[in-house]
Each structure stands twice: as C-alpha cells, then as structure tokens.
C-alpha positions, 0 to 999 in steps of 0.5 A: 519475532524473526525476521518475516522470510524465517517465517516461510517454507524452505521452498519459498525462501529458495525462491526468493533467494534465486529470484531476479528483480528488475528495477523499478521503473521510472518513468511515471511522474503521478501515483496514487496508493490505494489502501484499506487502513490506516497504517497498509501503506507505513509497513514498507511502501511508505519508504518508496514514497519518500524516495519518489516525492524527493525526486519531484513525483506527485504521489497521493493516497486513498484509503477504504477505511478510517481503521475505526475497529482497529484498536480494540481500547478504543471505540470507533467513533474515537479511533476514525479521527484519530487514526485518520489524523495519523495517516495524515501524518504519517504521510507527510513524513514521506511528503505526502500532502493528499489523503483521501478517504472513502469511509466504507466500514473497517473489518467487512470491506467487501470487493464489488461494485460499490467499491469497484466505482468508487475507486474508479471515480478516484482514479479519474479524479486525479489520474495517476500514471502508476497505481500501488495496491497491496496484495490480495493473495491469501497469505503474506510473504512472510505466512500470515494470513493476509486481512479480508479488507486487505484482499478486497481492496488491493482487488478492487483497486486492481480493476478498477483502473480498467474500470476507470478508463471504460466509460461504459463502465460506471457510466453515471461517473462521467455526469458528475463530471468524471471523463474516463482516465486509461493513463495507469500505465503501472500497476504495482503490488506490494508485499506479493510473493511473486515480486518482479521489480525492487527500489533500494529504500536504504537511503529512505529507511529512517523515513518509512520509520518516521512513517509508521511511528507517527501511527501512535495510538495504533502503535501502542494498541498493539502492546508491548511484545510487538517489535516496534516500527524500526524493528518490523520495517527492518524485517520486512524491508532487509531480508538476507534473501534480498541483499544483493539488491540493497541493504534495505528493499522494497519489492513489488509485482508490476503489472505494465498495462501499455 
C-alpha cells in the first residue's frame, strides 16, 4: 500500500502541503475519545494519547460498539469479549485505564437520539475539558470511504457536548443523577481533511504502535497483505506533505467551544 496522501487527488495533497497547522493546545487537563469500534482510536490518535497521559492528563474512552462483526472468522458473541479485551489493552499501552462501552450493535449504528443521550450521559458522567471524536465526512483523507458507524458516532459525539451541558435536553439524565456539564472546551476531529491543529507524536510513535498491535485477533483477521501496524501508522502518522511539523504527526480540526 503507498503511503495514504499518494492515495488523494493532486489538489488535496496541494492543500495539505500549503496548509498552516497551529499547535495543539494545552491547556486542558481531561479528555474523553469517543469512538465506534475497537481499534478507531489505535490507527494515530492513540500516539497523542500517550504523549498527553505521560504529561499527567486524565484521558478516558468510550466506544459505541464492542467490533462484534469485525472479524468475519469469528462469530460475534466470540469476537464482543475479545475485541473489547484488546481495546482494554491497547489502551494501556498508551496509559489508559478507563474504557467504556455502550453496547449499541457493530455495522448499523445509526446517528439519533439514542445515541445522542447516551453519549451525553457519558460526558456528564465524567466531564472531559477536551472531546476527540473521529471524522464524519464521507471520505478519509486519504480517499477511502470512511464506515457508516464511523459517520454516525464522530456526529453524534460532536452534539452531544452541547446536549451534555443543556438540561432541558435529555432532561430525565439529570434524575439519575447526571447535572448538565458545558465544560468541553475543545473538541477535536481526527483524521479530517481540514485539519487546523497538529502534535509531533515522533517520540510517542513506538506507543501508538504497541497500541494497535495489541489489536491481535483484529490484526490478523485483516490477512497477510495488509501493511501491519508499524507500516500503516507510518502512513498515516509520517506524510511527506506534513514533515515541517515533525517527522511523525498527529492532526486534527479543533473546534474551541469557549
């Protein structure tokens, strides 16, 4: 496989290359990630997380989906525990010790209000300062058409901090005990094509690697012709088109909600 940016029209690469990213920012000391599957988070986020966990922030996950359908070897009431094991996993490697799940069902996560409140019951649940949330464009930078649950949790997980801080909105959270929380003062989008802000995870690489390989079963369900995971981060995390900002580099398109 070339490298993903080889994989985009001329006039994107042209824009990533003329692009200027600002810093990321840090002051924030709590994050949440919230994903579909297990895995989203491994293919270059993870290598930010390590970097903000050694410097003493508190970062936690929530995932939709326990990847039940993800294997296609492997029956879905076996590959649920399995894949959220190596999630549990994975995120340790990055030190990551909280790993939520909100069981909705793997391939047909729909974007609605089911998803909306219980996303917004998490975030009040334990009140991040920054939300990361994957893209919900259409395609990946890269061109590939970027999965249905993806789409409908990175939306999702984008109102559902204005829905988290309104108490009028989802108003039954707040008798079980769930007081509105409107202290997401970031929210940042992975693996968008209009980035604004970037981390060099160079130091943090071999982390995010660790990361994803903890993903075995998944790994290895792929087959033996896709790149394996120190390949793919290296594709993902060290495009030409990005090197004035560090040899490895994470990007994201911040939203600040202040």
């Amino acid at each position: 496989m070339q490298p993903i940016c080889r994989c985009v029209p001329p006039a994107v690469c042209a824009t990533l290359s003329s692009m200027t990213l600002a810093p990321f920012p840090d002051d924030w000391q709590s994050a949440l990630c919230v994903v579909a599957h297990p895995d989203d988070l491994e293919y270059g986020t993870a290598a930010a997380v390590a970097g903000w966990t050694a410097a003493g922030k508190s970062v936690s996950y929530l995932l939709a989906t326990r990847g039940e359908a993800g294997i296609d070897g492997m029956p879905p009431e076996e590959a649920a525990p399995a894949r959220a094991q190596e999630e549990r996993d994975g995120a340790a490697e990055v030190g990551v010790d909280r790993v939520d799940f909100l069981d909705f069902s793997d391939g047909v996560v729909e974007y609605g209000l089911p998803l909306r409140k219980a996303i917004a019951a998490h975030i009040r649940r334990v009140r991040p300062e920054l939300l990361v949330a994957g893209t919900f464009e259409e395609f990946f930078p890269g061109g590939f058409v970027n999965q249905a649950d993806h789409r409908a949790v990175g939306l999702a997980a984008v109102d559902a901090c204005a829905d988290a801080g309104n108490r009028w909105i989802f108003p039954e959270l707040v008798g079980e005990g769930l007081e509105p929380w409107s202290g997401v003062r970031y929210v940042a989008i992975a693996a968008s094509t209009r980035p604004t802000h970037f981390i060099d995870v160079t130091d943090t690489f071999e982390a995010g690697v660790a990361s994803l390989e903890a993903h075995q079963l998944y790994n290895e369900g792929l087959g033996p012709d896709f790149p394996s995971p120190r390949e793919l981060l290296t594709q993902i995390l060290g495009m030409e088109e990005l090197r004035d900002y560090g040899e490895k580099v994470w990007t994201a398109q911040l939203v600040d909600r202040r």
